[in-house]
N, CA, C and O atoms as a Tripos MOL2 file, in Angstrom:
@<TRIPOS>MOLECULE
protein
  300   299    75     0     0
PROTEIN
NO_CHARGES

@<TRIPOS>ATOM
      1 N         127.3350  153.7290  120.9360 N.3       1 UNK1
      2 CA        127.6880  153.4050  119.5840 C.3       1 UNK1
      3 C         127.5020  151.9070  119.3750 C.2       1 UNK1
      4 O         127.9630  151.0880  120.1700 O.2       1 UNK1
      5 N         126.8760  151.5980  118.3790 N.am      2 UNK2
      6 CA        126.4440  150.3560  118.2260 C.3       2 UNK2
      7 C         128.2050  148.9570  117.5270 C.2       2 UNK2
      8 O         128.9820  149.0250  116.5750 O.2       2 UNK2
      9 N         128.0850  148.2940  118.2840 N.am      3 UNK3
     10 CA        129.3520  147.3040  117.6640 C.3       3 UNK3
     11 C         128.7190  146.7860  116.5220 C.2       3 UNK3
     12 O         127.5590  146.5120  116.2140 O.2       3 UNK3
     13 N         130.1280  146.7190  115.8350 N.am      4 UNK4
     14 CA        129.9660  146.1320  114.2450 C.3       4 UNK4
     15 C         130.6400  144.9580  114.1950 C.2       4 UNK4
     16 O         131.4440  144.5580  115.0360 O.2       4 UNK4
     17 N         130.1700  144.1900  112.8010 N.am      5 UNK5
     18 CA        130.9130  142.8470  112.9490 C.3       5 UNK5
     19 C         132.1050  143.4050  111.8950 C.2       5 UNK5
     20 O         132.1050  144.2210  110.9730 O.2       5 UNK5
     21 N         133.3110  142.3730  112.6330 N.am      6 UNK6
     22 CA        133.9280  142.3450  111.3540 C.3       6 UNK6
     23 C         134.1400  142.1880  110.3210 C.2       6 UNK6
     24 O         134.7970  142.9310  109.5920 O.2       6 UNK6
     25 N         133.4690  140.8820  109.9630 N.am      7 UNK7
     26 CA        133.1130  140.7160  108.7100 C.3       7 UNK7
     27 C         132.6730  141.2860  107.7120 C.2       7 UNK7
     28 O         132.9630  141.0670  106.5360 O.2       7 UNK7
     29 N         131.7570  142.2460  108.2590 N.am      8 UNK8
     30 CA        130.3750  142.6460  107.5510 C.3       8 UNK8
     31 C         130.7810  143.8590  107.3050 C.2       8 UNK8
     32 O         130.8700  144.2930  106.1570 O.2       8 UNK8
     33 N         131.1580  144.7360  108.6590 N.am      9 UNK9
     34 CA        131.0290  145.9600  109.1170 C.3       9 UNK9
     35 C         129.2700  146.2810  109.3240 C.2       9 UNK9
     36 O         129.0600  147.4740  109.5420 O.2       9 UNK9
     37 N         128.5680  145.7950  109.3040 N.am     10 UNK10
     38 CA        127.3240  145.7920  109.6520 C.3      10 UNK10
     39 C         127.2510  145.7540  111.5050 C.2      10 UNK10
     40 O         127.9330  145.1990  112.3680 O.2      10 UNK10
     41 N         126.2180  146.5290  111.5180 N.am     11 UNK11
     42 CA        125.8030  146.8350  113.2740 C.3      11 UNK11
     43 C         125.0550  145.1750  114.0230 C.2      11 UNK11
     44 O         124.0930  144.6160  113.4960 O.2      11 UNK11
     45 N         125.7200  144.6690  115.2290 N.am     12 UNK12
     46 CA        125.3480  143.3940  115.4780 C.3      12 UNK12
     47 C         124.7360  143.9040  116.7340 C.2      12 UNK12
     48 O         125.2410  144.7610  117.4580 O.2      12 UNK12
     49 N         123.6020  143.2990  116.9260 N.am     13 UNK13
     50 CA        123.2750  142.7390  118.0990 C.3      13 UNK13
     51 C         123.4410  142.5240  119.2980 C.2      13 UNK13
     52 O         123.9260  141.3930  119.3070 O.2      13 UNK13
     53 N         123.3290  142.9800  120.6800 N.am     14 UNK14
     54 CA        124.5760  142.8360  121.3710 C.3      14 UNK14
     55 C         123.9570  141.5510  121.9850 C.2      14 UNK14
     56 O         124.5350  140.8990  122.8550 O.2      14 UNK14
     57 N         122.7360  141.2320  121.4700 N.am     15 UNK15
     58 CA        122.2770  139.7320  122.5180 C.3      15 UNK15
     59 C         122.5450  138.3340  121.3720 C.2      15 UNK15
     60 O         122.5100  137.1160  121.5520 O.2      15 UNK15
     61 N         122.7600  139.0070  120.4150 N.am     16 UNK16
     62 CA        123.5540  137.7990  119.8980 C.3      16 UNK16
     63 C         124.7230  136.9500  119.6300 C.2      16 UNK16
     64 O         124.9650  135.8950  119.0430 O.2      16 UNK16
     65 N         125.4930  138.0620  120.4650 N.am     17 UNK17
     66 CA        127.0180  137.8140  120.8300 C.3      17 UNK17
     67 C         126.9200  137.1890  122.2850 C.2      17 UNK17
     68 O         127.7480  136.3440  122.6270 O.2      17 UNK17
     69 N         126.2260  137.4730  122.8740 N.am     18 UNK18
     70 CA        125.9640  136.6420  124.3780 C.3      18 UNK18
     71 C         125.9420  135.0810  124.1000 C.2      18 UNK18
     72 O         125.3480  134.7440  123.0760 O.2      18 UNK18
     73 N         126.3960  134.2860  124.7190 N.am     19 UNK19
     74 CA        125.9330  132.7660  124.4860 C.3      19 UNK19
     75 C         125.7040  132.7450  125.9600 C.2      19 UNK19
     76 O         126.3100  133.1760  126.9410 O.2      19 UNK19
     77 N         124.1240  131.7960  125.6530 N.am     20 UNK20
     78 CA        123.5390  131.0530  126.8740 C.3      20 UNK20
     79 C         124.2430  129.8490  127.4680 C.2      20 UNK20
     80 O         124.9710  129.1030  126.8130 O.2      20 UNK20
     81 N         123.9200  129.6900  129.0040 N.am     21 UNK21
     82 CA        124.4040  128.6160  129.4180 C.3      21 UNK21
     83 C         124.3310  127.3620  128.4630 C.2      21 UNK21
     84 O         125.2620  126.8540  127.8390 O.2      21 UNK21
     85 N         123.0060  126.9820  128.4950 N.am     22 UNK22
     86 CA        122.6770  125.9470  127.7050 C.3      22 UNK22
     87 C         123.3990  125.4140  126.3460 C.2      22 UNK22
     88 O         123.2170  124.2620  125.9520 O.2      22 UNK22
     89 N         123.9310  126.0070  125.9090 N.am     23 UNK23
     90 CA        124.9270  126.0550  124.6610 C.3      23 UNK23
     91 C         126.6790  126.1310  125.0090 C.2      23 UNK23
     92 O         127.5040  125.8430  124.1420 O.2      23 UNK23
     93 N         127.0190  126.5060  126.2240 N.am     24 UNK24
     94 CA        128.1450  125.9560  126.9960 C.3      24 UNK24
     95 C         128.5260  124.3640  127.4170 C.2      24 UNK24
     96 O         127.8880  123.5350  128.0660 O.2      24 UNK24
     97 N         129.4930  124.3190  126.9380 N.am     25 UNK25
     98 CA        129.9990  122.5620  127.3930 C.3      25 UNK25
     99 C         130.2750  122.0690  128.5760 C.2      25 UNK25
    100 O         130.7810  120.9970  128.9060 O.2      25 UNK25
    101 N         129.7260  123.3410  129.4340 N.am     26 UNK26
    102 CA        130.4380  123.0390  131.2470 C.3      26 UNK26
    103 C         128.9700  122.9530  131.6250 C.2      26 UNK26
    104 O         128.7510  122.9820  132.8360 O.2      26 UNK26
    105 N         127.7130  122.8330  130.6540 N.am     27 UNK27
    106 CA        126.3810  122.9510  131.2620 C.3      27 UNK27
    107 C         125.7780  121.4870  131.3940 C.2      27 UNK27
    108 O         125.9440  120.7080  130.4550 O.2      27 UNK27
    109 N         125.0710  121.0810  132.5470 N.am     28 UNK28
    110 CA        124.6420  119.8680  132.9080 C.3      28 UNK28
    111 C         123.1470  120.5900  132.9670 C.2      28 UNK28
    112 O         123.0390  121.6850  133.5180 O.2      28 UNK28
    113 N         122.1470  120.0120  132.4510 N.am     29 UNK29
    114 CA        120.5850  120.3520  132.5730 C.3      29 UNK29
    115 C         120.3800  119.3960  133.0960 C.2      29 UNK29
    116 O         120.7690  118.2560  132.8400 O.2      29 UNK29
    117 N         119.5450  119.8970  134.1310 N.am     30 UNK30
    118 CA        118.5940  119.2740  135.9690 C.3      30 UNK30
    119 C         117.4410  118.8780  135.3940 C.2      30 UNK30
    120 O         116.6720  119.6200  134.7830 O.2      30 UNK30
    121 N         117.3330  117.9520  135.5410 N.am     31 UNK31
    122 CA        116.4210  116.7870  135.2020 C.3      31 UNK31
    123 C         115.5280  116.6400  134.1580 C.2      31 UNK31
    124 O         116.1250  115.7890  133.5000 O.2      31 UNK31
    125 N         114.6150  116.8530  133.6100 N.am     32 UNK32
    126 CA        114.0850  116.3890  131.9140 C.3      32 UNK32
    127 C         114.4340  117.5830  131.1360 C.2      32 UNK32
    128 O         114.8570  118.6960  131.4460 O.2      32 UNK32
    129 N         114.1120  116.9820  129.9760 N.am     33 UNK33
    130 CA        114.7180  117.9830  128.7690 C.3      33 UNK33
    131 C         113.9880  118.8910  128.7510 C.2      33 UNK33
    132 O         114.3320  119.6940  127.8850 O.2      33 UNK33
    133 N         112.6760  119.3360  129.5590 N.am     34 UNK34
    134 CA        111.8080  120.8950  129.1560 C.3      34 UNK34
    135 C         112.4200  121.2460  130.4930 C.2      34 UNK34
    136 O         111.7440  122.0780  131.0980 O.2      34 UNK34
    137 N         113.7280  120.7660  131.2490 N.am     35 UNK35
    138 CA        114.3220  121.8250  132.4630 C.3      35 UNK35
    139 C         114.7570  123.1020  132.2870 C.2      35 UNK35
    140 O         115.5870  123.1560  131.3790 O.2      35 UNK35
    141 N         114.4660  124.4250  132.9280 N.am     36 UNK36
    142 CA        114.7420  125.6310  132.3770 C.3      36 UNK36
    143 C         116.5070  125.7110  133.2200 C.2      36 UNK36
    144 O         117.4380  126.4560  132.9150 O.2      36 UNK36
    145 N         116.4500  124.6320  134.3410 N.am     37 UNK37
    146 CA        117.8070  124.7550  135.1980 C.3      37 UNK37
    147 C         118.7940  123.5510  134.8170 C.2      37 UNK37
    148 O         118.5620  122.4970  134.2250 O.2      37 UNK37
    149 N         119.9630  124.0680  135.3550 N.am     38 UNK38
    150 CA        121.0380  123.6290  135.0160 C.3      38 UNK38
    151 C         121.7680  123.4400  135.8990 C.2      38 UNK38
    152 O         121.1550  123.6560  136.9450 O.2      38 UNK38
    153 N         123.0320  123.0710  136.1310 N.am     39 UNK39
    154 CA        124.2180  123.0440  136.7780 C.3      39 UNK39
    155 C         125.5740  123.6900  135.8090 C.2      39 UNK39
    156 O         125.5990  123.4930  134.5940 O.2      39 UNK39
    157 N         126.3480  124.2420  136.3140 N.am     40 UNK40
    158 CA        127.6680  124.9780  135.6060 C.3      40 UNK40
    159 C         128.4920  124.0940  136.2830 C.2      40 UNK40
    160 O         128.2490  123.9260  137.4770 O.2      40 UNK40
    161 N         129.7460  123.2760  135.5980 N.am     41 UNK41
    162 CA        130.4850  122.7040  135.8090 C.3      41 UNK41
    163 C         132.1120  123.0980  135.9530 C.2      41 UNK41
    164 O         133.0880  122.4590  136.3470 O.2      41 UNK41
    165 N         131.9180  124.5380  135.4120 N.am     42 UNK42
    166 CA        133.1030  124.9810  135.1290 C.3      42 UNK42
    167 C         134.1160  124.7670  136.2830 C.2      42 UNK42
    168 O         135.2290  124.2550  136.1520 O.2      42 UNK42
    169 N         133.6250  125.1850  137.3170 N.am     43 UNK43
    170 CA        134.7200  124.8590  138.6540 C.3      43 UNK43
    171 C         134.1340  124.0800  139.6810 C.2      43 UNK43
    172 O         132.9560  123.7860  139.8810 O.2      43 UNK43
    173 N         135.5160  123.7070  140.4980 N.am     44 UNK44
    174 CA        135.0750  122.1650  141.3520 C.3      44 UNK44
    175 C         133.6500  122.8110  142.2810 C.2      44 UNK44
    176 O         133.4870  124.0180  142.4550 O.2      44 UNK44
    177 N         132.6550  121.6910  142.8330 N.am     45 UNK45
    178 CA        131.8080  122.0560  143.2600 C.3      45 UNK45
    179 C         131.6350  123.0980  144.6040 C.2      45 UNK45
    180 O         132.6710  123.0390  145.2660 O.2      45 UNK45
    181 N         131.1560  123.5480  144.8950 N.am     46 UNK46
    182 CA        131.2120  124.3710  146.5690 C.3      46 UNK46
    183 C         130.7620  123.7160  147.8200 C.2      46 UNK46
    184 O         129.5320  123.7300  147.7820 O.2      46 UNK46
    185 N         131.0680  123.2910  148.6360 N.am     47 UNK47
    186 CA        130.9290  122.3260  149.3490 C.3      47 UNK47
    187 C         130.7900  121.3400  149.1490 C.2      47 UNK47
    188 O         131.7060  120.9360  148.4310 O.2      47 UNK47
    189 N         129.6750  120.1500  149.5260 N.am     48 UNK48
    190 CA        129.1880  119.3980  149.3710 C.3      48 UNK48
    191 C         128.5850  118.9910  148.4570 C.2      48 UNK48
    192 O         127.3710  118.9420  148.6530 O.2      48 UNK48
    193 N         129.1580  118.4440  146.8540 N.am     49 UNK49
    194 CA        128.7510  118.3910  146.0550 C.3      49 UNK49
    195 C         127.5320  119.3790  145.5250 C.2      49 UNK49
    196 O         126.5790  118.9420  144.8810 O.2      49 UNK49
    197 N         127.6900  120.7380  145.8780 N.am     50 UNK50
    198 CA        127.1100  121.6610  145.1260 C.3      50 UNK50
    199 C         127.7500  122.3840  144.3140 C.2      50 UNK50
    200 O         128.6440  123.1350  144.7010 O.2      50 UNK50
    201 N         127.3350  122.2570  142.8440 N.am     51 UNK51
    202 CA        127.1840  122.7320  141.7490 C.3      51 UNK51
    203 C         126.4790  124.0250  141.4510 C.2      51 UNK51
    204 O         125.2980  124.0280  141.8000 O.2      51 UNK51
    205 N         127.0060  125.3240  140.7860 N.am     52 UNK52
    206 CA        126.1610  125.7320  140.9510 C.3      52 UNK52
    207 C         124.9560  126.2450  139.5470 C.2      52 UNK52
    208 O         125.0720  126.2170  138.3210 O.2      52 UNK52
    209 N         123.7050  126.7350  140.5820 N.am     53 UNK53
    210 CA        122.7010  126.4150  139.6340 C.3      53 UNK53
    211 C         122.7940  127.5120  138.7650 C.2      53 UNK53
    212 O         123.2390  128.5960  139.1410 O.2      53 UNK53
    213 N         122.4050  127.2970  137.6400 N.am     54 UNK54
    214 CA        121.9600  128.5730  136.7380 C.3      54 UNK54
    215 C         120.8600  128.2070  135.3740 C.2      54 UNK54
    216 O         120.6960  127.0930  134.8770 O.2      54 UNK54
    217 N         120.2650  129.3520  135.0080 N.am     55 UNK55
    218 CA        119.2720  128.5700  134.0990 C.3      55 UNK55
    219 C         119.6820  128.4060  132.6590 C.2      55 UNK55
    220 O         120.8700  128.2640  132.3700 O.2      55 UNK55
    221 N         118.8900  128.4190  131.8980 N.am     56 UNK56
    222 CA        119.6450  127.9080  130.0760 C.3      56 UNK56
    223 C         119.6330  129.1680  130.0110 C.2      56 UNK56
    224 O         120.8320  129.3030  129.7630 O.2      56 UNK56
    225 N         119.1870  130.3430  130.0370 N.am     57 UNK57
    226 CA        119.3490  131.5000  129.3820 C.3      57 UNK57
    227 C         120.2050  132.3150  130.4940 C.2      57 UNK57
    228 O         120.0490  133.5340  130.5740 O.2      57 UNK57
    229 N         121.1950  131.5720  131.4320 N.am     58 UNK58
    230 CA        122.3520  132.7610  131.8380 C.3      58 UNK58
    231 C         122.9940  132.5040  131.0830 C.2      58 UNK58
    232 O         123.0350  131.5380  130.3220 O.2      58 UNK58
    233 N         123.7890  133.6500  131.2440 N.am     59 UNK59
    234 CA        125.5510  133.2560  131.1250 C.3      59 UNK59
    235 C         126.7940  134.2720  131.7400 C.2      59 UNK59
    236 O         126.6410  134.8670  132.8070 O.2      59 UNK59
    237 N         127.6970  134.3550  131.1470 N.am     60 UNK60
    238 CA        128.7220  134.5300  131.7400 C.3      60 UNK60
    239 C         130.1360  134.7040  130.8340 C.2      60 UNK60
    240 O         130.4250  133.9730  129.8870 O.2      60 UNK60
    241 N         131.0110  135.9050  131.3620 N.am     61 UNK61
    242 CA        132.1650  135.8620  130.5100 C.3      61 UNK61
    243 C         132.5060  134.4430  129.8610 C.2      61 UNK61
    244 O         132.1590  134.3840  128.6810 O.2      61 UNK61
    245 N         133.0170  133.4590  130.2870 N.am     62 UNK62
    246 CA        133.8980  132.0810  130.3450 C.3      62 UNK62
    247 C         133.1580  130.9130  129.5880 C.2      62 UNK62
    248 O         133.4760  129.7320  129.7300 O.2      62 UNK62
    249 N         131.7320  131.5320  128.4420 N.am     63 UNK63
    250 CA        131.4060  130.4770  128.0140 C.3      63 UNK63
    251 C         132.5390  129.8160  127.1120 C.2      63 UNK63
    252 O         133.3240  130.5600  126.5250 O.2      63 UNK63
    253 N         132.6830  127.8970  126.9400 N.am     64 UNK64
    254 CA        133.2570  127.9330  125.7970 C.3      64 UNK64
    255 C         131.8830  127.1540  124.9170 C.2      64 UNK64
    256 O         131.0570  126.4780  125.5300 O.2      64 UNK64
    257 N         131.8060  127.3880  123.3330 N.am     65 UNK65
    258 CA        130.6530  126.2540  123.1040 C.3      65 UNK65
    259 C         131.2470  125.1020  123.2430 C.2      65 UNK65
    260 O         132.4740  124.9990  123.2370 O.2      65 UNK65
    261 N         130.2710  123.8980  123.4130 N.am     66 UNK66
    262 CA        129.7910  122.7930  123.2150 C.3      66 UNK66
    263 C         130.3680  122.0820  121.6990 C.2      66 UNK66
    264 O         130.1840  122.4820  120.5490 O.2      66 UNK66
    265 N         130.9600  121.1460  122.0870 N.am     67 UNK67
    266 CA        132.0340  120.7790  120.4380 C.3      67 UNK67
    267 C         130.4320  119.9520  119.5760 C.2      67 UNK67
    268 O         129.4290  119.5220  120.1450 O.2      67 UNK67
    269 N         130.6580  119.9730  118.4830 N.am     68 UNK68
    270 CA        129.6430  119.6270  117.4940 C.3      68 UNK68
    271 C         129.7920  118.2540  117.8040 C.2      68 UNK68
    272 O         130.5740  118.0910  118.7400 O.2      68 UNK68
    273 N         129.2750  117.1300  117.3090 N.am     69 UNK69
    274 CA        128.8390  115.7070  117.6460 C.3      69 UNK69
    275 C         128.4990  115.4930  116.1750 C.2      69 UNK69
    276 O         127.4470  115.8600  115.6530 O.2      69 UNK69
    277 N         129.5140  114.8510  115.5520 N.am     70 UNK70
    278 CA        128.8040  114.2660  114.1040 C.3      70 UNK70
    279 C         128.8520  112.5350  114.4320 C.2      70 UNK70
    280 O         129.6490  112.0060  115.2080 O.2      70 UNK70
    281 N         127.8750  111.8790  113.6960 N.am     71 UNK71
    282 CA        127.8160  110.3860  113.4730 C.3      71 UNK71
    283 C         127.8230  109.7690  112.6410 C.2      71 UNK71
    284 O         126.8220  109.6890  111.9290 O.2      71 UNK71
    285 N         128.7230  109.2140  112.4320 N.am     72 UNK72
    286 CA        128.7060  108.3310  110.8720 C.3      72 UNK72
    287 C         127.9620  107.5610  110.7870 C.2      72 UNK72
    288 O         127.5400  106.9270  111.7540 O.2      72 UNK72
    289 N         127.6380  107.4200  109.7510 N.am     73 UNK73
    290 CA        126.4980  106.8700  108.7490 C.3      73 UNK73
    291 C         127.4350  105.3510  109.1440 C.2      73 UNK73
    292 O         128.6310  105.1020  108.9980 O.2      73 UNK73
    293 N         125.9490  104.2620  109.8650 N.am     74 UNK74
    294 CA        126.4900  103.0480  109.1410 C.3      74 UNK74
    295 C         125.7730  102.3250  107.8930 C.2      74 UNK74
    296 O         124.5600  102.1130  107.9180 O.2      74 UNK74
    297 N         126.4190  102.0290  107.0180 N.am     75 UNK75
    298 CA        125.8560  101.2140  105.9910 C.3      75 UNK75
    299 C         125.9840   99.9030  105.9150 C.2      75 UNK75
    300 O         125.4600   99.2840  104.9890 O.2      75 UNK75
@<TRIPOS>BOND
     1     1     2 1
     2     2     3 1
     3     3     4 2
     4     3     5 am
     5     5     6 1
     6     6     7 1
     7     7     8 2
     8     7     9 am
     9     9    10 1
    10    10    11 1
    11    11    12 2
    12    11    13 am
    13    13    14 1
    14    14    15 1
    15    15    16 2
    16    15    17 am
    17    17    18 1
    18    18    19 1
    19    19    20 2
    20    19    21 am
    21    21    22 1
    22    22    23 1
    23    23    24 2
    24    23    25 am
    25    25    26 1
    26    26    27 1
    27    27    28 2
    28    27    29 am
    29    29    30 1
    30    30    31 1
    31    31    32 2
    32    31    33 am
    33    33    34 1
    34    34    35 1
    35    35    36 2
    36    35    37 am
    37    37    38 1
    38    38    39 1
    39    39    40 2
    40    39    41 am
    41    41    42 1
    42    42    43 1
    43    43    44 2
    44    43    45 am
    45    45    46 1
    46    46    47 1
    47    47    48 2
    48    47    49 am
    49    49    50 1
    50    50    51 1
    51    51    52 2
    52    51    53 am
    53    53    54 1
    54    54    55 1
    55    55    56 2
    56    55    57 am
    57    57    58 1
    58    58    59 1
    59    59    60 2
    60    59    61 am
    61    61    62 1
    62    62    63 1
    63    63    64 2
    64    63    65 am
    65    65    66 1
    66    66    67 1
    67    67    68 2
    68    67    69 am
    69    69    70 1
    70    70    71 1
    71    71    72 2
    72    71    73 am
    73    73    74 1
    74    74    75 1
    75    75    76 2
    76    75    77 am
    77    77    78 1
    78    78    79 1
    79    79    80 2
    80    79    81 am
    81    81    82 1
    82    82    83 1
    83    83    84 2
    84    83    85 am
    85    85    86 1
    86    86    87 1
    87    87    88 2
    88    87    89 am
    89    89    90 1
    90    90    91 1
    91    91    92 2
    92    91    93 am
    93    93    94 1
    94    94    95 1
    95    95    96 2
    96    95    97 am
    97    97    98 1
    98    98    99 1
    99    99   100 2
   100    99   101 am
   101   101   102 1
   102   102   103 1
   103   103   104 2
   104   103   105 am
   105   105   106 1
   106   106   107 1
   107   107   108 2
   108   107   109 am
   109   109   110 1
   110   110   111 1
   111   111   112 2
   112   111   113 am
   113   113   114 1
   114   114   115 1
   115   115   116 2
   116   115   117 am
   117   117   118 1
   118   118   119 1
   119   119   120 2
   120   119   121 am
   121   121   122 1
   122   122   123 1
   123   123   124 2
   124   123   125 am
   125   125   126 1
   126   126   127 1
   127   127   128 2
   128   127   129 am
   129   129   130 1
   130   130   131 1
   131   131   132 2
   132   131   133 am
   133   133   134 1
   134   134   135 1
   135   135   136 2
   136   135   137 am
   137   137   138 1
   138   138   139 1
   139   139   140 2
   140   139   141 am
   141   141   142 1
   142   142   143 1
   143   143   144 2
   144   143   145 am
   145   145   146 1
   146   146   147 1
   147   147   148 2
   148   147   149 am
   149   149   150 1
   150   150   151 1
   151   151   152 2
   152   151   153 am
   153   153   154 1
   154   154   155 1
   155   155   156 2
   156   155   157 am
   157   157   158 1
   158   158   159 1
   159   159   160 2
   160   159   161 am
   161   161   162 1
   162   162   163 1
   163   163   164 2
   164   163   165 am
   165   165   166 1
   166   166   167 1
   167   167   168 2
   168   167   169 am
   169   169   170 1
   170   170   171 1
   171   171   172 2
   172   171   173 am
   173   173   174 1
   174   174   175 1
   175   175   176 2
   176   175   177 am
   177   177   178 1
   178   178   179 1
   179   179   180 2
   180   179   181 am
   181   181   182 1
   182   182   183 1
   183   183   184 2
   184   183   185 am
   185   185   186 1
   186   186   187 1
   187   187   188 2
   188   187   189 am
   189   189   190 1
   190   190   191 1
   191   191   192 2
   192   191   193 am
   193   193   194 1
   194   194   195 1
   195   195   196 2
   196   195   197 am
   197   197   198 1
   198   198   199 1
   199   199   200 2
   200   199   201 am
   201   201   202 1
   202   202   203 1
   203   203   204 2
   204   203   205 am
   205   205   206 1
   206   206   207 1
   207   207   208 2
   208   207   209 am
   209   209   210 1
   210   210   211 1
   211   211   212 2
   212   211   213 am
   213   213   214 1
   214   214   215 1
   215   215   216 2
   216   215   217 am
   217   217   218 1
   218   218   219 1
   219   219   220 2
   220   219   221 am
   221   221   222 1
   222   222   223 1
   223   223   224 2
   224   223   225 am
   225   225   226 1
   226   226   227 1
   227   227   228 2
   228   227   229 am
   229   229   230 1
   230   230   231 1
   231   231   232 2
   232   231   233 am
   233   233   234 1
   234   234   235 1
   235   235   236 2
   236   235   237 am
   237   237   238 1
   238   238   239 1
   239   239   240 2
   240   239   241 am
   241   241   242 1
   242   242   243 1
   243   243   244 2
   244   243   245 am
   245   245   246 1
   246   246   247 1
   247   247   248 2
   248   247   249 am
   249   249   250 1
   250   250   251 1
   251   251   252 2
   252   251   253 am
   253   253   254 1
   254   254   255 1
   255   255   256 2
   256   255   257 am
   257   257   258 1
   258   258   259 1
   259   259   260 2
   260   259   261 am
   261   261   262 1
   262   262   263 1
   263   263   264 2
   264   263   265 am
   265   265   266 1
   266   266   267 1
   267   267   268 2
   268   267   269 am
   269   269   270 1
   270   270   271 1
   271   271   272 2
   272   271   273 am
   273   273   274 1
   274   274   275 1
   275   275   276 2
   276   275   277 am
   277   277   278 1
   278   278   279 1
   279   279   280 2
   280   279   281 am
   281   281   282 1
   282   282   283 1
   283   283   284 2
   284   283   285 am
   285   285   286 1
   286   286   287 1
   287   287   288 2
   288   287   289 am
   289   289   290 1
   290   290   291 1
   291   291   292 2
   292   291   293 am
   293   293   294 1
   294   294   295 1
   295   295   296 2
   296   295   297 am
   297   297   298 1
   298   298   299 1
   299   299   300 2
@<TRIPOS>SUBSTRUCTURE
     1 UNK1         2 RESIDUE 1 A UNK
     2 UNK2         6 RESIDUE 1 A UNK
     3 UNK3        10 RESIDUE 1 A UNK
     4 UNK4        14 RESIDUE 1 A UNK
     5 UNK5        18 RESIDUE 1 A UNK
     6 UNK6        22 RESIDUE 1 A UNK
     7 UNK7        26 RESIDUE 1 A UNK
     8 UNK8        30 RESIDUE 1 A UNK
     9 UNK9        34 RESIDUE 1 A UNK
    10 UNK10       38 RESIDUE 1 A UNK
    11 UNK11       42 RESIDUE 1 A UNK
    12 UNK12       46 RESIDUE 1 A UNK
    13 UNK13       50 RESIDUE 1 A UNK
    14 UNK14       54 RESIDUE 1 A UNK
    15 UNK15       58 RESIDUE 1 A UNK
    16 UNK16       62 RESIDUE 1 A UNK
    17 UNK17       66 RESIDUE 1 A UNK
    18 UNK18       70 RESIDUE 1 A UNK
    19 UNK19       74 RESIDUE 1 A UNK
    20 UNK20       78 RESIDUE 1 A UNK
    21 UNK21       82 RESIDUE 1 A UNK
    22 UNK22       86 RESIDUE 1 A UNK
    23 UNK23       90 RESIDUE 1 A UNK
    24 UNK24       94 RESIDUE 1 A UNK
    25 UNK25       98 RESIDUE 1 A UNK
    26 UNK26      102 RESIDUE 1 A UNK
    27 UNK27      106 RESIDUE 1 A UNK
    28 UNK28      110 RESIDUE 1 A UNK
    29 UNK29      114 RESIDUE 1 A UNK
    30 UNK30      118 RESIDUE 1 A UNK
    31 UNK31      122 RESIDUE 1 A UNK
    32 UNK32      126 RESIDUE 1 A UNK
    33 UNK33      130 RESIDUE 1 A UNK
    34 UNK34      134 RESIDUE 1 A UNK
    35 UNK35      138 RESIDUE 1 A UNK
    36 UNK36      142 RESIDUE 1 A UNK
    37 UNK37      146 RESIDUE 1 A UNK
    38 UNK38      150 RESIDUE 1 A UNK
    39 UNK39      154 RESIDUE 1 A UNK
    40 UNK40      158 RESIDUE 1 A UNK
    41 UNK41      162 RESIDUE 1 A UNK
    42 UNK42      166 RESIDUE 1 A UNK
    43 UNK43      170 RESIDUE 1 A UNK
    44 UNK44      174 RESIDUE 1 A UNK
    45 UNK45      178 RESIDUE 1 A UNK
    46 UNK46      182 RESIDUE 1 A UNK
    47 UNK47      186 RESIDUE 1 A UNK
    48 UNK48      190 RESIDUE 1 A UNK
    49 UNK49      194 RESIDUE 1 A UNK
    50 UNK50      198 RESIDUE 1 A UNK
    51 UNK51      202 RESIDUE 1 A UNK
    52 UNK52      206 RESIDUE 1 A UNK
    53 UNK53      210 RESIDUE 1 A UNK
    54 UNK54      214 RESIDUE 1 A UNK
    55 UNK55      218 RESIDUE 1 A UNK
    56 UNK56      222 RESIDUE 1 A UNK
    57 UNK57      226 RESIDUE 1 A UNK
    58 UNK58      230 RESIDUE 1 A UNK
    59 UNK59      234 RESIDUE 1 A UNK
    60 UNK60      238 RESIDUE 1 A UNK
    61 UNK61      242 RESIDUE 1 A UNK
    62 UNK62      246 RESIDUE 1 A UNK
    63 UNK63      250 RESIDUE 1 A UNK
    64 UNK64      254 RESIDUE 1 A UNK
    65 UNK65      258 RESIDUE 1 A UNK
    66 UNK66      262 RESIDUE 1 A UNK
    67 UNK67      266 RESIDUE 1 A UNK
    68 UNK68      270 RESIDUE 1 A UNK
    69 UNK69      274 RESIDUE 1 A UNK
    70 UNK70      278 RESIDUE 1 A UNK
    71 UNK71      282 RESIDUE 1 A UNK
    72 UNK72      286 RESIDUE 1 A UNK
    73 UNK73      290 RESIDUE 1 A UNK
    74 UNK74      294 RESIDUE 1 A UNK
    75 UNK75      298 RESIDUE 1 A UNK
């Protein structure tokens, strides 16, 4: 049976309710900005400063998003 939104009552998507790593605030991206990998920050590292890896398109129960970033205008 397909889930509905509440809002709507309309049938959603179930991959649009997923959020990607990359859009999580515990996500660190591994080295230039076309990196498909990441680091998850959510818990302390596993050994030796390992982090572990995952790419922009996992995820996982425990995403939270990423808080918005506004900048004021200087005049």
């Amino acid at each position: 049976m397909p889930t509905k939104d509440e809002a709507t009552g309309k049938g959603v998507i179930i991959s649009e309710m997923i959020k990607p790593c990359q859009m999580c605030k515990y996500f660190v991206k591994s080295g230039d900005m076309k990196a498909f990998m990441g680091q998850c920050r959510l818990n302390p590292p596993e050994g030796e400063n390992h982090w572990p890896k995952v790419g922009v398109d996992d995820w996982c129960g425990r995403h939270k998003t990423k808080p918005r970033s506004f900048h004021k205008n200087s005049y």
